[in-house]
C-alpha angles and dihedrals in degrees: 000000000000094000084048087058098039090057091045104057090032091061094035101045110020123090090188114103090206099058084049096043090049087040088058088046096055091048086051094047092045098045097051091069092040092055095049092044091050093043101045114096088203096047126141116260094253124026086233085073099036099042116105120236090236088063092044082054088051095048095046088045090047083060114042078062094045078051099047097035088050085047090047094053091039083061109045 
């Protein structure tokens, strides 16, 4: 739910291409796992157990740039 917000306000109510573009990015990088959890007939009970630690990189990566470009946009 939070990524849902986060893209959200960041397409609705932000004028900067970059906290959009890093907005989109954490979505992406969110919804890959989802979609192969959800998919999978063999999956863990949670995400939380099935998801790989590359995509928990990704998504930790996708936003420390939604932070700093919404940081960037709040300065200048």
């Amino acid at each position: 739910m939070p990524v849902v917000i986060a893209l959200v306000t960041a397409l609705t109510r932000v004028r900067d291409r970059a906290v959009r573009g890093a907005a989109l990015f954490l979505a992406l990088s969110f919804a890959a796992p989802l979609l192969v959890w959800l998919t999978r007939p063999d999956g863990a009970p949670s995400l939380s157990q099935d998801i790989h630690p590359a995509f928990v990189g990704l998504i930790l990566a996708a936003s420390a740039a939604l932070v700093l470009a919404g940081a960037r946009a709040r300065r200048g």
